[in-house]
Every structure is written in structure tokens, then in C-alpha cells.
MIMITOR-88646 format. One record per atom (N, C-alpha, C): residue number from 1; residue in three letters; x, y, z. Coordinates in steps of 0.1 Angstrom, whole numbers, plus 5000, padded with zeros to 4 digits. Example, Ala and Ser with C-alpha at 12.3 -4.5 7.8 and 13.67 -1.06 7.14 Angstrom:
BEGIN
+-----+-----+------+------+------+
:   n : res :    X :    Y :    Z :
+-----+-----+------+------+------+
:   1 : ALA : 5132 : 4943 : 5078 :
:   1 : ALA : 5123 : 4955 : 5078 :
:   1 : ALA : 5132 : 4967 : 5078 :
:   2 : SER : 5128 : 4978 : 5071 :
:   2 : SER : 5137 : 4989 : 5071 :
:   2 : SER : 5129 : 5000 : 5079 :
+-----+-----+------+------+------+
END
This chain:
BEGIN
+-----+-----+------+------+------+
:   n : res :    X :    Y :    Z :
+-----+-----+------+------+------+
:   1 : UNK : 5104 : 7233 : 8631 :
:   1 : UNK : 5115 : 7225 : 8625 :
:   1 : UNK : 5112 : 7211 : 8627 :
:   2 : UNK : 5116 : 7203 : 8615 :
:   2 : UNK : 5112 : 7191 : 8617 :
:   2 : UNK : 5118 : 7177 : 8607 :
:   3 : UNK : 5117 : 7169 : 8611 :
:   3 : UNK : 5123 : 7156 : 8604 :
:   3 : UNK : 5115 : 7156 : 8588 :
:   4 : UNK : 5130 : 7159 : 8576 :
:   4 : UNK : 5113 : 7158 : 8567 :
:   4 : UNK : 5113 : 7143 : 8558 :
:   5 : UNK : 5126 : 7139 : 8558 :
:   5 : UNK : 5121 : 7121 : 8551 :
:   5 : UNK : 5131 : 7107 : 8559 :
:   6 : UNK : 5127 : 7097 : 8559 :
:   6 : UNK : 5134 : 7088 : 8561 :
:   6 : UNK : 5126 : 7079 : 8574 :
:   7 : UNK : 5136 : 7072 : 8583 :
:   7 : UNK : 5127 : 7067 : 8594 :
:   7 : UNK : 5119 : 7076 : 8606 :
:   8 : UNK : 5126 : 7089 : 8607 :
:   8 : UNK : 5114 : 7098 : 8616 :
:   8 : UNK : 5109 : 7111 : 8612 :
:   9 : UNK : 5106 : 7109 : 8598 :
:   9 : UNK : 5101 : 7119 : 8591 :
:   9 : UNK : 5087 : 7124 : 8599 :
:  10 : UNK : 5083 : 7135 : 8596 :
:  10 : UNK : 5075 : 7141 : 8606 :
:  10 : UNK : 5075 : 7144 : 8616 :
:  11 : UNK : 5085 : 7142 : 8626 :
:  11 : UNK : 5087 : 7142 : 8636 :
:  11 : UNK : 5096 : 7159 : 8642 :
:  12 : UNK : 5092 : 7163 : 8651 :
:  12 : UNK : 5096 : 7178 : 8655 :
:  12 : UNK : 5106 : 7181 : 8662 :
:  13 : UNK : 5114 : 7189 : 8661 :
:  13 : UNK : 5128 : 7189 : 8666 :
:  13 : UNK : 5124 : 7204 : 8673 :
:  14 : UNK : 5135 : 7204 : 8685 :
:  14 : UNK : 5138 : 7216 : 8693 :
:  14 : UNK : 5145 : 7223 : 8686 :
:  15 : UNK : 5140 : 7240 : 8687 :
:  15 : UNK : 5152 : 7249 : 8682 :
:  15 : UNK : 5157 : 7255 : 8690 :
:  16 : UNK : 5168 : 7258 : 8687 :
:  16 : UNK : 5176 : 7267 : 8704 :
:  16 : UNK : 5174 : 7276 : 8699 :
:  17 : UNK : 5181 : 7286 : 8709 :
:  17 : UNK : 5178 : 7301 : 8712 :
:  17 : UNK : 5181 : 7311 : 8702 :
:  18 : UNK : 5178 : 7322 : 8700 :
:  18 : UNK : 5175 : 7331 : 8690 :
:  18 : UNK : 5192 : 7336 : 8681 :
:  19 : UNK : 5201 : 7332 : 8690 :
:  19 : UNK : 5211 : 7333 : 8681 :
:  19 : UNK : 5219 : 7325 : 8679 :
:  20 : UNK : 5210 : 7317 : 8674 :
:  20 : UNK : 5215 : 7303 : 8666 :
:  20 : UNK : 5208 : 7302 : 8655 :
:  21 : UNK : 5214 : 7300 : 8643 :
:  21 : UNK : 5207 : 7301 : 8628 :
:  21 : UNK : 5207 : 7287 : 8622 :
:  22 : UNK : 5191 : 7282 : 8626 :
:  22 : UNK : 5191 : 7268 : 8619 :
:  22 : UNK : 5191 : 7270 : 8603 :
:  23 : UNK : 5196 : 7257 : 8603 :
:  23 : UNK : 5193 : 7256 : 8585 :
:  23 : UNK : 5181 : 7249 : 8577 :
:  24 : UNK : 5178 : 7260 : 8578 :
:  24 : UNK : 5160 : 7260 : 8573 :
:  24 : UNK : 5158 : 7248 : 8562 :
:  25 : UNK : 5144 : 7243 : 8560 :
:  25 : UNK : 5140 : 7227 : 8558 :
:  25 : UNK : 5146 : 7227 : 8546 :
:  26 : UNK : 5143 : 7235 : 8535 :
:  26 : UNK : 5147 : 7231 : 8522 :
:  26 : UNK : 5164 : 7227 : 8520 :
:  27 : UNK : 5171 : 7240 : 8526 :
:  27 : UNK : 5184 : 7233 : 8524 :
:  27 : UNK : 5186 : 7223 : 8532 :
:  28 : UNK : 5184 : 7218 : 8541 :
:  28 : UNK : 5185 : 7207 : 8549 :
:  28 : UNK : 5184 : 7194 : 8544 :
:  29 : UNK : 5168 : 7196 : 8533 :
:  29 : UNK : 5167 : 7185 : 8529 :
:  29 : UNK : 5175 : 7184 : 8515 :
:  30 : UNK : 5174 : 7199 : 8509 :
:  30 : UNK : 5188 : 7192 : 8491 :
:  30 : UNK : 5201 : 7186 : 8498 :
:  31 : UNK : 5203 : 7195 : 8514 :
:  31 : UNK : 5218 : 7191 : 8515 :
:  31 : UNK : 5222 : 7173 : 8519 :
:  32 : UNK : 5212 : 7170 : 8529 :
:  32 : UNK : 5209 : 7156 : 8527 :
:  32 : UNK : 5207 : 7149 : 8513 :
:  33 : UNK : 5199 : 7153 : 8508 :
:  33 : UNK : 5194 : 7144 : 8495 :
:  33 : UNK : 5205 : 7143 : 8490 :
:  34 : UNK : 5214 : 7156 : 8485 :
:  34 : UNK : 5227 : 7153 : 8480 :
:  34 : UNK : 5236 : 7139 : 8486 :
:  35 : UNK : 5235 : 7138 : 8497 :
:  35 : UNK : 5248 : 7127 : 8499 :
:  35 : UNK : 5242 : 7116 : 8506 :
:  36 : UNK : 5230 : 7119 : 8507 :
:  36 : UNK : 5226 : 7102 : 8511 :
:  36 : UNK : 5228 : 7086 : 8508 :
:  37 : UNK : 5231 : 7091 : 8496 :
:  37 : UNK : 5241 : 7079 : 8486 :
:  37 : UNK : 5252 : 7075 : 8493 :
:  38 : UNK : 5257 : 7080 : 8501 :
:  38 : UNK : 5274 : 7082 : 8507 :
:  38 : UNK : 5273 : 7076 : 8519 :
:  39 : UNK : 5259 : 7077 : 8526 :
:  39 : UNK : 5263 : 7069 : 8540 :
:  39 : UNK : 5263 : 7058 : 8541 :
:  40 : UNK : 5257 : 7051 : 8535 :
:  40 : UNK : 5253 : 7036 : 8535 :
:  40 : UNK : 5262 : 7029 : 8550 :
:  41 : UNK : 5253 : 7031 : 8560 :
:  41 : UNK : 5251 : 7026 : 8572 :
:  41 : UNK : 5267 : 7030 : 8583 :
:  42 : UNK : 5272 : 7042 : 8573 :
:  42 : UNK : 5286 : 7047 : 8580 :
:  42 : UNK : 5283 : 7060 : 8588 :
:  43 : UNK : 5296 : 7061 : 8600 :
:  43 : UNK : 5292 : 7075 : 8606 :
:  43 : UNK : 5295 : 7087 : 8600 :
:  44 : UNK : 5282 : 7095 : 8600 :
:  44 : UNK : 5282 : 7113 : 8598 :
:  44 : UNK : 5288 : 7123 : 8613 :
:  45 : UNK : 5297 : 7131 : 8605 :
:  45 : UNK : 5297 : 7141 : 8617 :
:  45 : UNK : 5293 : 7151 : 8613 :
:  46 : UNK : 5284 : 7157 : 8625 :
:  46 : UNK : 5280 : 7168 : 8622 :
:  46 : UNK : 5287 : 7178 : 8631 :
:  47 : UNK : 5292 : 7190 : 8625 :
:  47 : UNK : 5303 : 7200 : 8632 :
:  47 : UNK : 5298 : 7214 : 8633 :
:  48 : UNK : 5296 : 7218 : 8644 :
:  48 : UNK : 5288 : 7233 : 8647 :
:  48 : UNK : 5273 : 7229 : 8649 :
:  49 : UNK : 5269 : 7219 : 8655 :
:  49 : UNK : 5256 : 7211 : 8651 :
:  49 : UNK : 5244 : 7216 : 8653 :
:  50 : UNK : 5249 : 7228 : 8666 :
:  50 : UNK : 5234 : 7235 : 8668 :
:  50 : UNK : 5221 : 7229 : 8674 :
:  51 : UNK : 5211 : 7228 : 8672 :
:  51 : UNK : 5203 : 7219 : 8669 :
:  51 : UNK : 5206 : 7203 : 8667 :
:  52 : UNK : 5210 : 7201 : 8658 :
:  52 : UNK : 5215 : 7187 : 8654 :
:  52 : UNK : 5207 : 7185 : 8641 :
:  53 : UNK : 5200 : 7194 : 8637 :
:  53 : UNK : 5189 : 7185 : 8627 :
:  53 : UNK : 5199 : 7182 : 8613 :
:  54 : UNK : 5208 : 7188 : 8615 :
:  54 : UNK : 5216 : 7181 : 8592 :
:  54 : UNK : 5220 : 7169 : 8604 :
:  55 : UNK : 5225 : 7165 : 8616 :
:  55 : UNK : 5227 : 7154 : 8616 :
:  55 : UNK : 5217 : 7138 : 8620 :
:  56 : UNK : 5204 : 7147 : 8628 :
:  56 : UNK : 5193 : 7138 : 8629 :
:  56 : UNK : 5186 : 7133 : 8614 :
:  57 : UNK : 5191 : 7143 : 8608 :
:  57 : UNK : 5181 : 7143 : 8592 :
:  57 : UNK : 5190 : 7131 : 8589 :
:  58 : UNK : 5204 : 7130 : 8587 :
:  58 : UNK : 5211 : 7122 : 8581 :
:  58 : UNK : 5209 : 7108 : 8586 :
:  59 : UNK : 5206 : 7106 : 8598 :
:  59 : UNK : 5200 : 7096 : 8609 :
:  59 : UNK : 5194 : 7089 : 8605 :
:  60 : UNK : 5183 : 7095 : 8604 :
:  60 : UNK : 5168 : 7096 : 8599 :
:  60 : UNK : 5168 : 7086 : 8582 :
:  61 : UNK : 5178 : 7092 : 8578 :
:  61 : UNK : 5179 : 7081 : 8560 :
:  61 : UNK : 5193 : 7074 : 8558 :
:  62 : UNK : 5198 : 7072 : 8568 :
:  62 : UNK : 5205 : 7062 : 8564 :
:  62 : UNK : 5221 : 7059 : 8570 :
:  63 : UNK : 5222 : 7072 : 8580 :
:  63 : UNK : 5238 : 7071 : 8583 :
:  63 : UNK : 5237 : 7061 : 8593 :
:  64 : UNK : 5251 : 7051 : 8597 :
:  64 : UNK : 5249 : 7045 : 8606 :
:  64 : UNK : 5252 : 7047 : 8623 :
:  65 : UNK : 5256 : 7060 : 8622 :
:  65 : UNK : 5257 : 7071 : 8636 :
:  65 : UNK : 5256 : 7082 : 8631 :
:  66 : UNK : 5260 : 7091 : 8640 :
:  66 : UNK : 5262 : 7105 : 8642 :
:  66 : UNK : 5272 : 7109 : 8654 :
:  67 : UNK : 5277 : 7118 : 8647 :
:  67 : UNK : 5290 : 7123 : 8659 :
:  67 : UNK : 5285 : 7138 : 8659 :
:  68 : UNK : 5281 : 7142 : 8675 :
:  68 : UNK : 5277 : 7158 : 8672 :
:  68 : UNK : 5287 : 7169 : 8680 :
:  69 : UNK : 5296 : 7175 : 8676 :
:  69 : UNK : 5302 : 7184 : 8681 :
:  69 : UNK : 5297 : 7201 : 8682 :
:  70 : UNK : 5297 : 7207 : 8691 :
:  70 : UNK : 5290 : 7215 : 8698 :
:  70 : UNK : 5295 : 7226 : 8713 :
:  71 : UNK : 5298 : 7235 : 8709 :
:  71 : UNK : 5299 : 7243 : 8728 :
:  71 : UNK : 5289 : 7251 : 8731 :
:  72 : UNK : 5284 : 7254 : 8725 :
:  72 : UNK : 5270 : 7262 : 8729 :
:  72 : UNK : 5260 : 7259 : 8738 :
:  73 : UNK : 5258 : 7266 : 8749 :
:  73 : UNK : 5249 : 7260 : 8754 :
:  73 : UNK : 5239 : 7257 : 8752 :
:  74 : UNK : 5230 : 7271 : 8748 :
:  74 : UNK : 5216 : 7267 : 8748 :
:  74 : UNK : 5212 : 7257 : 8734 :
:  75 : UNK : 5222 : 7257 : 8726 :
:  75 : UNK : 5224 : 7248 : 8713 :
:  75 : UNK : 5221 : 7231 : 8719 :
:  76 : UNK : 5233 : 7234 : 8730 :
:  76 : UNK : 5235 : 7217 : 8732 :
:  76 : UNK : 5224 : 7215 : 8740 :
:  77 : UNK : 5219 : 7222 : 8748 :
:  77 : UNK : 5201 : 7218 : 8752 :
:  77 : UNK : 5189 : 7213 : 8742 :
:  78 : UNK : 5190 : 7221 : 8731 :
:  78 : UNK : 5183 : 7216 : 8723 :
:  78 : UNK : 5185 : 7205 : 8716 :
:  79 : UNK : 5199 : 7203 : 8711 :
:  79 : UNK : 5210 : 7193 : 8705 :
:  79 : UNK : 5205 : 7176 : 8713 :
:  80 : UNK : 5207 : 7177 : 8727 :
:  80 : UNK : 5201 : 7166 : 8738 :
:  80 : UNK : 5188 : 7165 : 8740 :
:  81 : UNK : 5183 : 7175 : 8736 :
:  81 : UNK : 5167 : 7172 : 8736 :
:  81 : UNK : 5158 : 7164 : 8722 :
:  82 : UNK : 5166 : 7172 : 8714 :
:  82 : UNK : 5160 : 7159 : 8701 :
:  82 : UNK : 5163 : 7149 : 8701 :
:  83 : UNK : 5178 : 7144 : 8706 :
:  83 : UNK : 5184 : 7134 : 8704 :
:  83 : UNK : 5171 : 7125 : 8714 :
:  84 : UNK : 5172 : 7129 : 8727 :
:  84 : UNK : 5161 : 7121 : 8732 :
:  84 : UNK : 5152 : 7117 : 8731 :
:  85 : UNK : 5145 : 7130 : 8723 :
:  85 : UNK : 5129 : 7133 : 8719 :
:  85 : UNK : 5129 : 7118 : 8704 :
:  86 : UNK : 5137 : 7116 : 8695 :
:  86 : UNK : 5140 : 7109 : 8685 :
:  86 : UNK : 5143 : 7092 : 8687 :
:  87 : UNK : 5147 : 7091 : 8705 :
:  87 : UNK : 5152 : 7082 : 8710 :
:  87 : UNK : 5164 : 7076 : 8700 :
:  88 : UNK : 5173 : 7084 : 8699 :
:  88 : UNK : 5185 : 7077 : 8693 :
:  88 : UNK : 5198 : 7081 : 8699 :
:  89 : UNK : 5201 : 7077 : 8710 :
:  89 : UNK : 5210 : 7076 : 8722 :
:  89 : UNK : 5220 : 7070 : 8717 :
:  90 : UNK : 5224 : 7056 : 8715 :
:  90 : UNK : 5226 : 7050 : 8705 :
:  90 : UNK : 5232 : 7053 : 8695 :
:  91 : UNK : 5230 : 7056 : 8689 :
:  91 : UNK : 5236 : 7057 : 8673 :
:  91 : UNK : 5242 : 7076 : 8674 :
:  92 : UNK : 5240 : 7080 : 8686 :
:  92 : UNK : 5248 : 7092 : 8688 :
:  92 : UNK : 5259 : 7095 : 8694 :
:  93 : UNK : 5262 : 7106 : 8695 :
:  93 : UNK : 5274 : 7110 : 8700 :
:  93 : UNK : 5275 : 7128 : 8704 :
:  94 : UNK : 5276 : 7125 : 8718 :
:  94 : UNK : 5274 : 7145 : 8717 :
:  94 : UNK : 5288 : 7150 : 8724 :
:  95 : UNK : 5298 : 7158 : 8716 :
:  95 : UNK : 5305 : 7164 : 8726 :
:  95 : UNK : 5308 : 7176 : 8723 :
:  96 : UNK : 5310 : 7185 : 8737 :
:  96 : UNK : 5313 : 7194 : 8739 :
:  96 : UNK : 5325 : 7199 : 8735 :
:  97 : UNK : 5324 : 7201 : 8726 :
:  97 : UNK : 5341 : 7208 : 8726 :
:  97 : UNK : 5343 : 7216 : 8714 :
:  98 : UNK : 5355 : 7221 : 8710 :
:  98 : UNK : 5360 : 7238 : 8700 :
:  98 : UNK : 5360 : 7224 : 8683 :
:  99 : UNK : 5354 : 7230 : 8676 :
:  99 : UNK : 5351 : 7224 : 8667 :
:  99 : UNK : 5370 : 7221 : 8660 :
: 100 : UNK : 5377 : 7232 : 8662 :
: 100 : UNK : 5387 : 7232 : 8656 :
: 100 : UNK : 5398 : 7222 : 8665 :
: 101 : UNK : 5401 : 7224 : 8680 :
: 101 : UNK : 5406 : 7209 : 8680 :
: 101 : UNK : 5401 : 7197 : 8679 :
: 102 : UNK : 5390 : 7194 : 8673 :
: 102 : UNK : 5382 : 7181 : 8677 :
: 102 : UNK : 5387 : 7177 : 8661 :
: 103 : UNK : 5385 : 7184 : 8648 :
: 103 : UNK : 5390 : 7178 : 8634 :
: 103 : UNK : 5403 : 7178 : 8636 :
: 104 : UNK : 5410 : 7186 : 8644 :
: 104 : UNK : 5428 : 7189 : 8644 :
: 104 : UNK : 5436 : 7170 : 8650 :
: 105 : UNK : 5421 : 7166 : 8657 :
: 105 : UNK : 5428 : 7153 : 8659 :
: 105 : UNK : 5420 : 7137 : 8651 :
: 106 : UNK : 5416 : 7141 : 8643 :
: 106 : UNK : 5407 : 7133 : 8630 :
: 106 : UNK : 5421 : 7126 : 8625 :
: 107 : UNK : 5415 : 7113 : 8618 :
: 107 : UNK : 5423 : 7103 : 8608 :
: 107 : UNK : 5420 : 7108 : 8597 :
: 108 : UNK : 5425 : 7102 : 8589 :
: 108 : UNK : 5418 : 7105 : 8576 :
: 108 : UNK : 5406 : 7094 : 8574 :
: 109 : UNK : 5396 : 7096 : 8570 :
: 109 : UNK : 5382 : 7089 : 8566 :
: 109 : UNK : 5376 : 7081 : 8581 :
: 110 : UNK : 5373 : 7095 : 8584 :
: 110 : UNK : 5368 : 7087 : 8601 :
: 110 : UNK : 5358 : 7091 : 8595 :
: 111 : UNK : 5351 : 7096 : 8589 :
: 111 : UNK : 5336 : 7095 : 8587 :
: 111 : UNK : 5333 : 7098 : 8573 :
: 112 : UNK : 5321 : 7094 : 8566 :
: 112 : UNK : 5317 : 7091 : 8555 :
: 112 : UNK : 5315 : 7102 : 8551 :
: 113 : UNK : 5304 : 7112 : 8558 :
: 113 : UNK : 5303 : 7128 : 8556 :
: 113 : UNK : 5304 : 7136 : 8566 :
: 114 : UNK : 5307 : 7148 : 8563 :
: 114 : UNK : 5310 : 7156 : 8577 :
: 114 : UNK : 5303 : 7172 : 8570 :
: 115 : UNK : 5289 : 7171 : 8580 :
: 115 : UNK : 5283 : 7187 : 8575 :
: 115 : UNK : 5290 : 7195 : 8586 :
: 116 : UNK : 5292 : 7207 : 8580 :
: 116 : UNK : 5301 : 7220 : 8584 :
: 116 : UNK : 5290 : 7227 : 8583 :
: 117 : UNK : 5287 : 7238 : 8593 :
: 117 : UNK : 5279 : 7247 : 8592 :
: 117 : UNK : 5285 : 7258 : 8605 :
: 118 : UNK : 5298 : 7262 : 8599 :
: 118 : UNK : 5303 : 7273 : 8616 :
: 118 : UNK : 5291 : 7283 : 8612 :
: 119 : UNK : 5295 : 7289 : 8623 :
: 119 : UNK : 5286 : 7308 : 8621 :
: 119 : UNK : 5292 : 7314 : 8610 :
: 120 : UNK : 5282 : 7321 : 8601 :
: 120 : UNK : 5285 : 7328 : 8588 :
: 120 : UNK : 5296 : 7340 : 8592 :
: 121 : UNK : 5306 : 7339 : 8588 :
: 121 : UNK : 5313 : 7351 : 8590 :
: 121 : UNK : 5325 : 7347 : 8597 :
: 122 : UNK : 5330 : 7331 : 8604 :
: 122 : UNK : 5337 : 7327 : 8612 :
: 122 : UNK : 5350 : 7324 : 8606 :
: 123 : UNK : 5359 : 7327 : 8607 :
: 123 : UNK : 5377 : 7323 : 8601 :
: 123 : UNK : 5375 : 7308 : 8605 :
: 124 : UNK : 5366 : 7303 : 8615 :
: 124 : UNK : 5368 : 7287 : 8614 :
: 124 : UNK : 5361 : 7281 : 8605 :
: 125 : UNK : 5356 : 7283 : 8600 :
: 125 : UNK : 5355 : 7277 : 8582 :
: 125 : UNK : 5370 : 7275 : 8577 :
: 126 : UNK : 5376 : 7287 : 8576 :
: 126 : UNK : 5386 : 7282 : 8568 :
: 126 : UNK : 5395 : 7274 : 8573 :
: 127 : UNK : 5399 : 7275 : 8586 :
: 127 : UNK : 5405 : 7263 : 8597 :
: 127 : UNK : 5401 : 7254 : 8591 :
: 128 : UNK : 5393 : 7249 : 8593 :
: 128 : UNK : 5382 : 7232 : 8590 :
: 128 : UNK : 5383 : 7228 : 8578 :
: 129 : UNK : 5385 : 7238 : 8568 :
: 129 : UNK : 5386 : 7234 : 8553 :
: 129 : UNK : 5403 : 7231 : 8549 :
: 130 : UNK : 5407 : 7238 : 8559 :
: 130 : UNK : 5424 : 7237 : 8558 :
: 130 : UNK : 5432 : 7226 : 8564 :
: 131 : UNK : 5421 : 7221 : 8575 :
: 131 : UNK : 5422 : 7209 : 8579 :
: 131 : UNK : 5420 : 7194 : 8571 :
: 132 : UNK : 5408 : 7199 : 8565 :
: 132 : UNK : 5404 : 7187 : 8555 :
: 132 : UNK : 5414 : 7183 : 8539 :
: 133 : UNK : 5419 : 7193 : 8538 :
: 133 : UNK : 5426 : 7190 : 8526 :
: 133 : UNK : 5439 : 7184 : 8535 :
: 134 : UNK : 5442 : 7184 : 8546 :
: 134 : UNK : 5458 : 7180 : 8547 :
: 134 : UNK : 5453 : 7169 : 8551 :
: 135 : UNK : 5441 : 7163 : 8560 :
: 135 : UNK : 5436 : 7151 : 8563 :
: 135 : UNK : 5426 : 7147 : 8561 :
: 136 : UNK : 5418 : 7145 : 8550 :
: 136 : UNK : 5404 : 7143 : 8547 :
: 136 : UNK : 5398 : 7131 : 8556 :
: 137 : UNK : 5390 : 7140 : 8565 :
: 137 : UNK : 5383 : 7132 : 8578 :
: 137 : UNK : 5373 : 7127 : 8575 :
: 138 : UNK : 5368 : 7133 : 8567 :
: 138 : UNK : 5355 : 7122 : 8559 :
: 138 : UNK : 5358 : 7125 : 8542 :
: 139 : UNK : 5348 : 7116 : 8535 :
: 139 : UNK : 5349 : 7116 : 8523 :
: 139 : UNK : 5342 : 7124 : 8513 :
: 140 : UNK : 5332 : 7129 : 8522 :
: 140 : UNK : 5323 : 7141 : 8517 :
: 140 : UNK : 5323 : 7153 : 8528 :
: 141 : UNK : 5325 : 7163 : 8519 :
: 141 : UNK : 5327 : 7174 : 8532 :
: 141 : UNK : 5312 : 7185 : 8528 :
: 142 : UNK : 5301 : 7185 : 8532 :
: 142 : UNK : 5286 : 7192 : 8528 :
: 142 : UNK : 5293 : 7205 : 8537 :
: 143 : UNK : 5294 : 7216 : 8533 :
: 143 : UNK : 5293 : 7231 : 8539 :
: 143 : UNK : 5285 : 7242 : 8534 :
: 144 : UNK : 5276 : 7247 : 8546 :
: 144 : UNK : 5266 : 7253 : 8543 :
: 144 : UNK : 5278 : 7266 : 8547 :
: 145 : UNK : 5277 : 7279 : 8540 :
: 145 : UNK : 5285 : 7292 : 8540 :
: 145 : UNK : 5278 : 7308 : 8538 :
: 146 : UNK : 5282 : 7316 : 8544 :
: 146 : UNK : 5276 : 7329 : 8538 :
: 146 : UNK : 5281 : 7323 : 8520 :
: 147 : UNK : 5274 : 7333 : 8510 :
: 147 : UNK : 5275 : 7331 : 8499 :
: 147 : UNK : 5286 : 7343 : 8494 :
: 148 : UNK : 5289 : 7350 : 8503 :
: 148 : UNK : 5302 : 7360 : 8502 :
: 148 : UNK : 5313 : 7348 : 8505 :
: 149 : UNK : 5310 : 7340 : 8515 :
: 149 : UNK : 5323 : 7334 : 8519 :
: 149 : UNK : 5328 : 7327 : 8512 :
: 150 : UNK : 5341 : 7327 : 8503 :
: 150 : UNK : 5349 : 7317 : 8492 :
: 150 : UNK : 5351 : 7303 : 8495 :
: 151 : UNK : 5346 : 7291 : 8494 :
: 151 : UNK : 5346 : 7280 : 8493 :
: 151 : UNK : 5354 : 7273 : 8478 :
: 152 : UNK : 5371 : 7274 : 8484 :
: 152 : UNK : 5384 : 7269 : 8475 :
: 152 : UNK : 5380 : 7256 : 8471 :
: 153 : UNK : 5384 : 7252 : 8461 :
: 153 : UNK : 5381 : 7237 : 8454 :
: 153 : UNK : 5372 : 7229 : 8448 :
: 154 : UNK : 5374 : 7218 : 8438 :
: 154 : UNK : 5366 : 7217 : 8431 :
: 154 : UNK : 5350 : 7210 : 8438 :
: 155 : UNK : 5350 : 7212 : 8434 :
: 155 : UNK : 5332 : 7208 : 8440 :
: 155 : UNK : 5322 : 7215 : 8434 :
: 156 : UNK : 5313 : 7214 : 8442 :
: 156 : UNK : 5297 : 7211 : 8434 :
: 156 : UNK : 5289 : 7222 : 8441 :
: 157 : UNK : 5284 : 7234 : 8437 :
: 157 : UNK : 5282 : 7250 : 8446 :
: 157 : UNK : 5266 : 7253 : 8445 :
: 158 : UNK : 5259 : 7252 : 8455 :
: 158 : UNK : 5244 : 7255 : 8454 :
: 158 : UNK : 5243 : 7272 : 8459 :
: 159 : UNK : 5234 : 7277 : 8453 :
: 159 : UNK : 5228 : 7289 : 8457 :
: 159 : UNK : 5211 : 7288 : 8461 :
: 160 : UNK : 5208 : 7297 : 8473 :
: 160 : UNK : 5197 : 7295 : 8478 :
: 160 : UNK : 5192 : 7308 : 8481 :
: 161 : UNK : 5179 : 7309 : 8485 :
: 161 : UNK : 5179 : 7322 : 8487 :
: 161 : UNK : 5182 : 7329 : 8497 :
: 162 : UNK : 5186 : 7342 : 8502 :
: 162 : UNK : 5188 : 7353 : 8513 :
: 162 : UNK : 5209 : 7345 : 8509 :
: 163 : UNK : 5214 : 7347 : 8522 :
: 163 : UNK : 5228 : 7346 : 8521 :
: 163 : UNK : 5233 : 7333 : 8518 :
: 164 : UNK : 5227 : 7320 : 8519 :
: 164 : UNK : 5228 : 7306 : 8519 :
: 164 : UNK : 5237 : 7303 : 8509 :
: 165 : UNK : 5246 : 7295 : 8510 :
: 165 : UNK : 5251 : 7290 : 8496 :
: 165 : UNK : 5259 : 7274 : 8504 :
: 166 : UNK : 5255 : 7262 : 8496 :
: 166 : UNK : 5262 : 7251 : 8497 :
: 166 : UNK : 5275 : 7248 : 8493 :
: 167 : UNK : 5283 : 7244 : 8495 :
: 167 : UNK : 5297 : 7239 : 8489 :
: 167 : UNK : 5293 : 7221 : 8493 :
: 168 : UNK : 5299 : 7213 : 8485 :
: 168 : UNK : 5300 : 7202 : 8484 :
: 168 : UNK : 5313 : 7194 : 8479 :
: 169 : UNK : 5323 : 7191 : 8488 :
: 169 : UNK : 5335 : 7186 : 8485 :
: 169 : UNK : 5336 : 7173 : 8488 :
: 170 : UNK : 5348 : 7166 : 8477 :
: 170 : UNK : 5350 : 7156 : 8479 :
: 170 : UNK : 5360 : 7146 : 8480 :
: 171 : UNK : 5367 : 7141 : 8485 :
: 171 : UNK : 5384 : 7132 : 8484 :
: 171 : UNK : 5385 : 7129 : 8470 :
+-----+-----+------+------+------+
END
């Protein structure tokens, strides 16, 4: 796994432990390419971060932070270790905590994009999406989803191969 465009392109990221499902380079990189237009030098959150790479990637071309929310352990090990390995201390943010109170106390437009990627199969997808319509906490909402999983509203719907499927919403 690894940085694939922008300021640390090429560069290798840690993957955590075997039951953690990163989101493999290609979508990572359409799902960035899609909104990179959007950050222009504002903060991304990234939510379920895992790894961190949809939020190092976004780093990487253009956002002007990152906010990484996360309880996982062996996740947040690896999550701290790129951030290090990347040297971008700085322009981050890592905290531990339940994805679902952390949006439950969001403003509206506290951040420019916000990638969602819960575990496929998780009722907190729909939490977080039921969240965003009553307080849209960023202005782009990128969610990666099983492709069984119903993603309500209008937006912009990618299909990928095996279960993958993008949603892309917007205020």
C-alpha cells in the first residue's frame, strides 16, 4: 500500500492487521481524484480511517489537514505510524473515539470532505448518513459501501470490482 499522487506520492504506508479491509489503490485513487477539486487547502475527515491512507492520500494533494477518527487498535498503530513515517504531525489529527458520537457533535461544514468507509455490513453507515442530512458536517460526503448496501440520495454512484461500490454526496 502506498501514496499514489501528489506531494508523497510513492511513498509506503503501513497496513494493519488482517481484519481490517483497506481500500485498495485504485479506488482510493478515483475516490480522491473525484474530490480533490473540493479541498483547496481545507480540512478532510477521515471516519473509520483504519490505516489512514483516503486521508494521507487527500494530504498528499491538497487538503489543508486531516482529522482521523478511529478505535481500533491495531488500525490506530498503523494509522500513527504513517502519520509519522509521512512526517505530517502537523497537519493531523488522530482520535480515538466511536465514529458515531464524534459526527453526533459536528457543526455543519466543519470540514470540506469527509471519507466514510465503516465495516461493510455496519448499521453505522446509516447512523452517519442520517447524521449528515440533518447536519451536513462537510460539504462532500465520499462513502465507500458494500454494493448491497443502499446509499439514499442524490449523488454520483461508482461500481468497482468484487463488493466495492462508491457513493458520492453532496450539500
Amino acid at each position: 500500500m502506498r501514496i499514489l499522487k501528489g506531494k508523497h506520492a510513492g511513498r509506503h504506508l503501513t497496513s494493519p492487521a488482517a481484519n481490517v479491509r483497506p481500500t485498495p489503490e485504485d479506488v482510493r485513487d478515483r475516490c480522491v481524484g473525484m474530490v480533490e477539486g473540493d479541498f483547496d487547502g481545507r480540512p478532510v475527515l477521515d471516519l473509520f480511517a483504519g490505516s489512514g491512507a483516503l486521508g494521507l492520500e487527500a494530504l498528499s494533494r491538497g487538503a489543508g489537514s486531516v482529522d482521523f477518527v478511529e478505535n481500533g487498535a491495531g488500525a490506530l498503530h498503523s494509522l500513527k505510524a504513517n502519520v509519522a513515517a509521512l512526517r505530517e504531525q502537523k497537519r493531523t489529527r488522530i482520535f480515538k473515539k466511536d465514529a458515531i458520537p464524534w459526527v453526533e457533535a459536528l457543526g455543519a461544514g466543519a470540514y470540506a470532505v469527509c471519507f466514510l468507509d465503516p465495516p461493510y455490513g455496519s448499521k453505522k453507515l446509516d447512523r452517519v448518513l442520517e447524521r449528515w442530512r440533518e447536519v451536513p458536517f462537510a460539504d462532500v460526503l465520499v462513502v465507500e459501501h458494500d454494493r448491497d448496501h443502499p446509499v439514499e440520495g442524490k449523488g454520483k454512484r461508482y461500481d468497482f470490482p468484487g463488493p466495492t461500490k462508491v457513493t458520492i454526496l453532496r450539500v
